[in-house]
N, C-alpha and C positions, 0 to 999 in steps of 0.2 A: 529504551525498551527494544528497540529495532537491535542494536547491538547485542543485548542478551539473547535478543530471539536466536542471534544466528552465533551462539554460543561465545564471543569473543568479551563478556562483560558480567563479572559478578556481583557485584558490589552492588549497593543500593540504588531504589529510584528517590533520589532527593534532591534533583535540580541544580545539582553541582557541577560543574563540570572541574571533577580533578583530575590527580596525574594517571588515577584507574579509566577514568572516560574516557583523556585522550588518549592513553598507550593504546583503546580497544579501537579508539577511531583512526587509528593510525594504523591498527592492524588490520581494520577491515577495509580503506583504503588499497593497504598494499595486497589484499585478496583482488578486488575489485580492479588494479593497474589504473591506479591512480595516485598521483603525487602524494607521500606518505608528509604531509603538513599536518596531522592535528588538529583543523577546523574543519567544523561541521559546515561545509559549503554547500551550494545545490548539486552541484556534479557526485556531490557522496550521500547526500539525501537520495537523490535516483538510484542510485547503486545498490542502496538498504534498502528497496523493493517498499512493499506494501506499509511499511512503518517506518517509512521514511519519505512519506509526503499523501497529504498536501499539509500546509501550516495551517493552523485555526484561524479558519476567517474567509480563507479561499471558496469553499462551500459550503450549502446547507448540508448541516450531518442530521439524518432521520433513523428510523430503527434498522439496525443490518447494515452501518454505516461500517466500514474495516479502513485504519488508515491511522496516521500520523495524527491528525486532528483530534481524533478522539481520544486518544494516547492523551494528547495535550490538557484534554478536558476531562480526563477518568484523575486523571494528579492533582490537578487543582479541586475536586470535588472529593477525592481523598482529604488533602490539606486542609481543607474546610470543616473536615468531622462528616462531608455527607454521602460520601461513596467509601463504603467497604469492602467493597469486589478484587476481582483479578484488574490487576496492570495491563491489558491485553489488546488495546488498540479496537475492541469490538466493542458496538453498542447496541448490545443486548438489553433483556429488561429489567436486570438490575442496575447497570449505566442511564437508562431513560426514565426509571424512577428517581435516579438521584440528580438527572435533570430537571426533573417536576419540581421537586425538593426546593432546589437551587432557585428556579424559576417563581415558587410560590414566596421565597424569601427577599426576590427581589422585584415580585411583584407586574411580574412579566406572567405572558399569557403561560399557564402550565400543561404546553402540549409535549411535551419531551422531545421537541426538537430543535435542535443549537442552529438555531437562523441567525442572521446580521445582531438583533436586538441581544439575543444571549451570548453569541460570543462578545460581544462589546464588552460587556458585562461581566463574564469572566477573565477578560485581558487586564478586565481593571482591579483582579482581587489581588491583592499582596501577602501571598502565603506564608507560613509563619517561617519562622528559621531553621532549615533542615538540620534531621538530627534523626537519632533511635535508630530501631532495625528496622526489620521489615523481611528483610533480602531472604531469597529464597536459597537454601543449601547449593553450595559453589556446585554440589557432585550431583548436580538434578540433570540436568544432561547429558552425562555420562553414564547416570542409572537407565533414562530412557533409552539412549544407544543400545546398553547392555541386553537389556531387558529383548530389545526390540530384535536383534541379532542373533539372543538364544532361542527366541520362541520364531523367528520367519517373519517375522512382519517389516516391514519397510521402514526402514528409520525415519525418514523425512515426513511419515506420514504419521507416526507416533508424537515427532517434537512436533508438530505444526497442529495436530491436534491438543497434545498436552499445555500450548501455548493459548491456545483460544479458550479454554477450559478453563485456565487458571493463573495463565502468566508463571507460570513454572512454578508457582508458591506455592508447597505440600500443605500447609499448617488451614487452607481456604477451607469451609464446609458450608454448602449451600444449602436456605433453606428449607428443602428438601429431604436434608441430609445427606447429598454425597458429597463424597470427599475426594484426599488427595489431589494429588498433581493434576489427574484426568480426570475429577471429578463423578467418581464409580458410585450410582444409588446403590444404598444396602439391599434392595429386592435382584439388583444386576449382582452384584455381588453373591449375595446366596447361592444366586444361579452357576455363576462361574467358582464356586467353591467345590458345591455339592453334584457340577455337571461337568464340567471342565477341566476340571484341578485337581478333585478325588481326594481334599485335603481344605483344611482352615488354612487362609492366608491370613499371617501377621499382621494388624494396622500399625504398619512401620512403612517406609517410604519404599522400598523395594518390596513390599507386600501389596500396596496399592500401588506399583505401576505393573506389577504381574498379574492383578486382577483384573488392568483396565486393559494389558496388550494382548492378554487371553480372549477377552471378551472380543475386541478388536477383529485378534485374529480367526474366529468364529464367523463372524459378521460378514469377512474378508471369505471365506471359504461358502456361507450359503449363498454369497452374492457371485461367485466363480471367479473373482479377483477383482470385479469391481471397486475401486475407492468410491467413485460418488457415491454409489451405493450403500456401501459400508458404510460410510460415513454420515450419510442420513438415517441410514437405520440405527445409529449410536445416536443422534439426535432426538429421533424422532420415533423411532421403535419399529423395530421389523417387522412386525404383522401389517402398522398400518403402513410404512413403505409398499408392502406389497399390496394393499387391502387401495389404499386411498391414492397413491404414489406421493410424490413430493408437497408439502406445502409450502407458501411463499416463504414463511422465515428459514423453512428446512433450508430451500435453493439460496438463501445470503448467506445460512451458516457453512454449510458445503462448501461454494462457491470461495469464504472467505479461505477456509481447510487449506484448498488446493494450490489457491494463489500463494499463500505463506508457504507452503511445502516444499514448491516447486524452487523457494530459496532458501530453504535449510537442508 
């Protein structure tokens, strides 16, 4: 996951490590000026930033945990049939429902928090035999780049959002109903069609990242180039941004934004 964030890996998340994992760990290695070996050591776990440590077990993960760990624990609760979310190293609350999930089937307390007791518990599940797709379109990174370059918005702040959002998989729809990559409500949408746009955007994959870099860049411009800002009011709504200012979950969702941006 850490690899795909920072665009060197297409391929699937299936627990393999093939010859696609290591060329990308080898490549990000040789980014980072570090012996181009191929294994995923601790020296290149620190290098891959925020999805790339700590391992599951190191600490307790709670709601607005961001991090390798949870990475570890969104794939096995996929494998399991009980997490259908984004891949995205956040535990958010559809990640902490399907911890409860997890928890009420193994009969552990169901607070959705991966303490000692639940990661045990999940180290010991034996996921089935990878396989299928999944995998998010190779050219999702290069659409947000594009996207991100023709309209002024910050690239690093588009993939590092589009990453928390979705884990780069277009095909996600929460249920809520937003979609795509950045995960755009259809009430946001309307707004940025009939306000913004001056035009229907296609629900095609270059349709919804132009709806959600528009919106973005909006956000970006009432807030006078603030990212925190922006970027909690795409959370969390601009009125009440400015009406209520930030809530706790706002500042881990933010907080998580920034940190991941700052390495893509």
């Amino acid at each position: 996951m850490a690899l795909r964030a920072l665009g060197l890996y297409a391929g699937p998340i299936d627990g393999v490590v093939g010859p696609a994992t290591v060329a990308a760990v080898r490549a990000a290695q040789a980014r980072f000026h570090l012996p181009a070996t191929g294994r995923i050591d601790a020296r290149t776990r620190r290098a891959l930033g925020p999805l790339g440590r700590p391992l599951l077990g190191a600490r307790t993960i709670g709601p607005g945990a961001f991090g390798l760990d949870v990475a570890v624990v969104q794939y096995l609760l996929a494998r399991q049939g009980l997490y259908a979310g984004a891949l995205d190293g956040y535990l958010g609350r559809r990640t902490e429902a399907a911890v409860r999930r997890f928890q009420r089937r193994q009969r552990l307390a169901a607070d959705g928090i991966v303490g000692p007791a639940t990661a045990r518990a999940l180290l010991r599940l034996r996921p089935p035999a990878p396989g299928g797709g999944g995998a998010p379109a190779a050219e999702v990174r290069a659409r947000l780049d594009a996207w991100a370059a023709r309209l002024g918005v910050p690239g690093h702040l588009v993939r590092a959002l589009a990453w928390m959002e979705s884990g780069y998989q277009p095909a996600i729809v929460s249920p809520a109903g937003a979609r795509g990559v950045l995960q755009v409500l259809p009430s946001t949408r309307r707004f940025v069609q009939d306000v913004l746009a001056g035009r229907r955007l296609p629900p095609t994959l270059d349709g919804d990242i132009e709806a959600g870099v528009l919106y973005l860049r909006d956000l970006l411009r009432s807030f006078g180039g603030d990212e925190r800002l922006a970027v909690a009011a795409w959370y969390q709504g601009e009125r009440a941004v400015r009406v209520d200012g930030l809530y706790p979950e706002t500042r881990r969702f933010v907080d998580d934004v920034l940190a991941l941006s700052a390495r893509m």
